[in-house]
Phi, psi and omega in degrees: 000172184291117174293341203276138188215140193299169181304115166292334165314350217244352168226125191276136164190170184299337190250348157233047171271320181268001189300331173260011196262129165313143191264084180305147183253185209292347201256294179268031180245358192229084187260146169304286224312313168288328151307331154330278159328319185269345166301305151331309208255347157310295213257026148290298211282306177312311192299310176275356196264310162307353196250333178298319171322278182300353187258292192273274247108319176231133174260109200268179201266152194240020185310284194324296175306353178264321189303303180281356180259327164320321192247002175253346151306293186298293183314314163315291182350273153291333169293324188292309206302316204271328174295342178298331187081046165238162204254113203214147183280169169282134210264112197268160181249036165254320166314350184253336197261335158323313193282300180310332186277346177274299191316328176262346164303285190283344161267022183271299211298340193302303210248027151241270191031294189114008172313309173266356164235272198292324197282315194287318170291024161229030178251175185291307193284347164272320187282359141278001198249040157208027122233176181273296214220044187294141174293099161018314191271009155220065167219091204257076204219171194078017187300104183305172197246016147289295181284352140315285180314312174269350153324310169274352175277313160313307208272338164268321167337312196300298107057264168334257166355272190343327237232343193286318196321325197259026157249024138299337201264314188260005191262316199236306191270342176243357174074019237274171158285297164058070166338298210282313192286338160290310188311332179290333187278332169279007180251285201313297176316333187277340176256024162254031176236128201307311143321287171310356150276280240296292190305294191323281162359268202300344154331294153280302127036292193287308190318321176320266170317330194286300175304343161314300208270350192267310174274335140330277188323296172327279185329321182291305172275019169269337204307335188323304216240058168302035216125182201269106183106011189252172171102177163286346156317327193236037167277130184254113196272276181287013148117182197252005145300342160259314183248055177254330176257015144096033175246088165193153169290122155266040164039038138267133180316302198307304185317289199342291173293355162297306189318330226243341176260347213251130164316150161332289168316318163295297189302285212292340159311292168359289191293332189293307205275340173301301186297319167295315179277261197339325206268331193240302219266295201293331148331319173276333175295312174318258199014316166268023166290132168099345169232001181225326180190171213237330186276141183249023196256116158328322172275327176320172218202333170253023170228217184305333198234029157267314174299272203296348170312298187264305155348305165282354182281310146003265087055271195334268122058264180285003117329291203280266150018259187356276212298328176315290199281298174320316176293312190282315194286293159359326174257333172298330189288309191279002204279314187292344176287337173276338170258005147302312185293329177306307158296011163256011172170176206278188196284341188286264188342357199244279191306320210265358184291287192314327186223083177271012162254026173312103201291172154348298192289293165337321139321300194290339184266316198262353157239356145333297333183281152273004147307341183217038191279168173249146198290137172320317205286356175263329195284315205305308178300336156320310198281344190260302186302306188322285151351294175298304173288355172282334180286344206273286209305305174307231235308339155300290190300323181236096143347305157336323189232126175277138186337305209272351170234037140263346188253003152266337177301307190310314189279355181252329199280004164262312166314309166309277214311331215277294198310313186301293214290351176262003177243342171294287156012284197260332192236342172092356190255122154269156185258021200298315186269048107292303185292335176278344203254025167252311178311321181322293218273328189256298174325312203264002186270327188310317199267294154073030194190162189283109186150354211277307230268313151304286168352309198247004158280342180264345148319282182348288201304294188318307195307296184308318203275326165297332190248333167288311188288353170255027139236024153265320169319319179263354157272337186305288162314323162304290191324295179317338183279291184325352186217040169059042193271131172290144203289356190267322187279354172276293198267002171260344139309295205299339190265302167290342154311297166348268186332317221258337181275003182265357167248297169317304153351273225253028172237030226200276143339278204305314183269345170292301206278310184279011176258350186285206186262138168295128164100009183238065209249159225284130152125346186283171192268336189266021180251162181295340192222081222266000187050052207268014170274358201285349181258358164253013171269303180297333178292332166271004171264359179252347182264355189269309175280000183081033206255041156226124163264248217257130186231150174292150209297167180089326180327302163325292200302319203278330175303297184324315177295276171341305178308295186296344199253311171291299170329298178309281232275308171329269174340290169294000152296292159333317200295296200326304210259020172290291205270013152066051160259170191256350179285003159260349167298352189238027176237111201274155148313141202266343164299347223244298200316306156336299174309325154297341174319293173300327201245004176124198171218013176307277186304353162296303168320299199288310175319318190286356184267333155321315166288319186293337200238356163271334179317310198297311196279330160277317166289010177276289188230049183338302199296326178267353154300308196274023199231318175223036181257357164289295186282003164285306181296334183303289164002286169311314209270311173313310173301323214243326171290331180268347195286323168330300169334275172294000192276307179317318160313308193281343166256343169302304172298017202025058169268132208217134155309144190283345190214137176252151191239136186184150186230127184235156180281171185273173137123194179336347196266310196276335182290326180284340173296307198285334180289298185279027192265300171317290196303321169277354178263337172310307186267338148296331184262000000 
């Protein structure tokens, strides 16, 4: 293409506020010192982004708040560093979008991995909450944190790789947008600029204080919780008759602060599926206990939790199908209109047809851009040994799965991920957990025999954590293109993030399972940490391979119901936003709806009193709101999330909170309490 670029005086633009700063080359844009840093803040992010996974499920995006503590860390860094009277380069904001891309790097793979989903639905303690009597031969647990560590280390390399040949293709020649990786990149740019340190400053600032008081509170609220039921958690907010169905506020700060990030629509979707299953529908089931089904066992799959299983598997499912098939055709489409244009002349004539008001910046980031692209020939051969030892290794490692159906996944997963990471592109969504809970479902039907059902949760993990992190990989790289990051300093963030979540990742893991309650281990419905998608990742390796004989009457239908019922509300959306009516901004997603089927409607409160208190917070004050109402909510969520930490400690140490807090109904209940309380301070004294 034409390199020549116009006079920049002749234009205001973002390049030429940096135009007199010197231009670092790969040495100084790939630094210890942000690898140090990007070290801090993986397993910060990791800490908070695993324990929302395991709690909830859903995990909102956490760029921004990685964005403003990267660049308000590093920037400390250095300023300390120069005050010691060391001679240190100047802290760039392509050295800030490096440190970020490990840090966002390493908390995609932590929380796609399958920790809270495929790897935990292969444990013992999720395959009692769907049988009575699961076969031995799809159970998988104690999996040491060596075979972790290189699991995750392949599939994310893999990932990775998969994504470089193609980001010239969808970054320079289709122009894709990659909502999320401009906005980061246009923030990155904006806090090297004296304004934009100014705002970063208070930002953090705001982060601070939030996270003082998020970790004060935990604290306040472990003195609580000496036993099972005990604390504010187990406040029954709404009488103890709603919160026997899972109706109450539990004062965490972590929801709270979901609420205040999560759109609107997403909390009050939330609370509509909590109140429609937990308020109506599972009442009216209990009801048919003794006429629809017989077993009073929680777990069966042929009583009450069959119903709730498969109703949200039902719902997920044909959503995610829908969204699916809409994203792909929408990209096959627009991919082809773009590439007539392309094949009708060369790429300048190509760029400048399309955007023939091509500005400064936009010269100077595509020939930064292509002067320092990577050569194909290094990733693709990565990508094969990564492939070859991954075909040896996984299955050296889980028996369940065989060479041969890691090494088709490995030959589908560059082809898939090009389809993920180009309709991400263009809408900011991936669709990564549709492809995993279709792998599930064609593998363990593929297998068909015991063992099928582990396979194809580790098919999942593989599926999910590769087509997500490479097309999180690729807004990663649009940001570097937006603030001049060289794309070789880019994928070498990506790669030591890898490293670095492949290790942090399952040691992490490792202390959630060792902070829970005894007789309450991570994945159980009574743990703090209930995983609630790992039982609906196994239920579907159990309808693929056929392994339900008996479902309670009625089920099919009510699935059935559920499919037509997601498909109608799917449709008018589509229609709305076809025909640029506003009523599909107020129609929550039926995944958003779904969730609460299973895990309850608690944590739906506490986001919708979060959402409420941001509603609140703008009309009070708009401007400071829409200025720090991000970094309030990080604050909470990070103090509460981190707390994780010392709770672990104080129990490695038999340190027991002193006190329990518990709620009973009034009338005979309290009188027989107050009687062996009186009767044991007696016989003590």
């Amino acid at each position: 293409m034409d390199a020549t670029i116009e006079d920049p005086r002749l234009s205001t633009s973002v390049e030429v506020v940096f135009a007199k700063q010197h231009m670092p080359d790969l040495r100084g844009q790939v630094t210890l010192r942000a690898m140090a840093v990007s070290v801090v803040l993986g397993i910060v992010f990791c800490f908070v982004g695993m324990r929302i996974q395991l709690t909830t499920g859903l995990v909102p995006a956490l760029n921004m708040p990685a964005s403003v503590l990267c660049f308000f860390l590093l920037k400390s860094l250095v300023r300390l560093l120069q005050k010691g009277g060391f001679a240190v380069l100047p802290f760039t904001r392509q050295e800030n979008m490096f440190l970020l891309t490990c840090v966002i790097t390493c908390l995609n793979l932590a929380i796609t991995g399958g920790f809270a989903t495929a790897l935990t639905g292969m444990t013992s303690t999720v395959a009692k909450t769907l049988a009575d009597d699961p076969d031995p031969r799809d159970i998988v647990d104690n999996v040491p944190t060596g075979k972790w560590i290189l699991f995750f280390f392949l599939i994310g390399m893999a990932g990775v790789l998969s994504n470089v040949p193609f980001n010239q293709v969808m970054i320079i020649d289709y122009k894709l947008l990659f909502p999320t990786g401009t906005v980061v990149g246009q923030l990155v740019n904006s806090f090297h600029t004296p304004e934009g340190a100014y705002v970063a400053k208070m930002q953090v600032m705001t982060i601070f204080k939030a996270f003082f008081g998020s970790f004060s509170w935990s604290i306040f609220q472990w003195f609580y919780t000496s036993g099972n039921g005990c604390g504010f958690q187990s406040f029954p907010s709404f009488g103890l008759g709603l919160y026997k169905r899972r109706f109450y506020f539990d004062f965490s700060a972590t929801y709270i602060g979901l609420g205040m990030i999560c759109p609107h629509i997403v909390n009050f979707g939330l609370l509509f599926g909590a109140i429609v299953s937990w308020g109506f529908l599972y009442p009216f089931l209990e009801s048919k206990r003794g006429q629809w089904y017989e077993t009073d066992s929680p777990s069966s799959l042929s009583g009450l939790n069959g119903y709730k299983v498969f109703i949200s598997v039902a719902l997920i499912v044909t959503d995610g199908l829908i969204n699916f098939i809409t994203l792909v055709t929408s990209a096959a489409i627009n991919f082809y209109q773009i590439r007539q244009e392309r094949d009708s002349s060369e790429l300048t004539n190509y760029i400048n047809k399309l955007h023939p008001s091509l500005n400064y910046d936009d010269r100077k980031r595509i020939e930064v851009f292509l002067a320092n692209r990577i050569p194909v020939s290094g990733p693709v051969a990565g990508y094969i040994a990564c492939a070859a030892i991954s075909t040896v290794a996984i299955p050296a490692m889980f028996s369940q799965i065989k060479f041969y159906h890691v090494a088709m996944l490995y030959m589908a997963i560059p082809v898939v991920g090009f389809c993920n990471t180009y309709a991400t592109g263009l809408t900011d969504w991936s669709v990564t957990p549709t492809y995993a809970k279709f792998v599930i479902f064609v593998l363990a039907a593929w297998i068909g025999r015991p063992g099928a059902v582990v396979a194809s949760l580790l098919a999942s993990g593989i599926t999910m954590a590769s087509l997500h992190v490479s097309s999180q990989a690729m807004q990663d790289l649009k940001s570097g293109y937006m603030t001049l990051t060289l794309p070789r300093a880019m994928v070498t963030g990506q790669l030591f993030g890898v490293a670095l979540s492949s290790v942090v990742g399952p040691c992490i893991f490792l202390a959630f399972q060792n902070s829970t309650k005894p007789g309450a281990p991570v994945g159980s419905k009574q743990s703090n940490y209930p995983c609630p998608y790992a039982a609906l990742y196994r239920a579907i390796g159990i309808i693929g391979m056929g392994g339900v004989k008996e479902l309670p009457k009625y089920c099919i239908e009510l699935c059935v119901i559920s499919v037509c019922v997601t498909v109608a509300i799917d449709t008018a959306v589509l229609i709305s936003q076809k025909r640029g009516w506003s009523i599909h901004s107020y129609i929550p997603s039926m995944t958003v709806i779904a969730l609460p089927f299973f895990t309850g409607p608690f944590f739906a409160i506490d986001m919708c009193v979060g959402a409420l208190l941001l509603l609140l917070w703008r009309r009070m004050e708009a401007g400071s709101a829409q200025l720090l109402s991000s970094s309030v909510a990080a604050g909470m969520i990070c103090g509460e999330g981190l707390f994780t930490l010392p709770s672990v400690l104080l129990n490695m140490f038999k340190v027991l909170p002193p006190m329990c807090m518990k709620f009973l109904p009034g009338g005979q209940e309290v009188e027989v309490v107050d009687s062996f309380l009186n009767n044991s301070g007696a016989s003590r004294a």
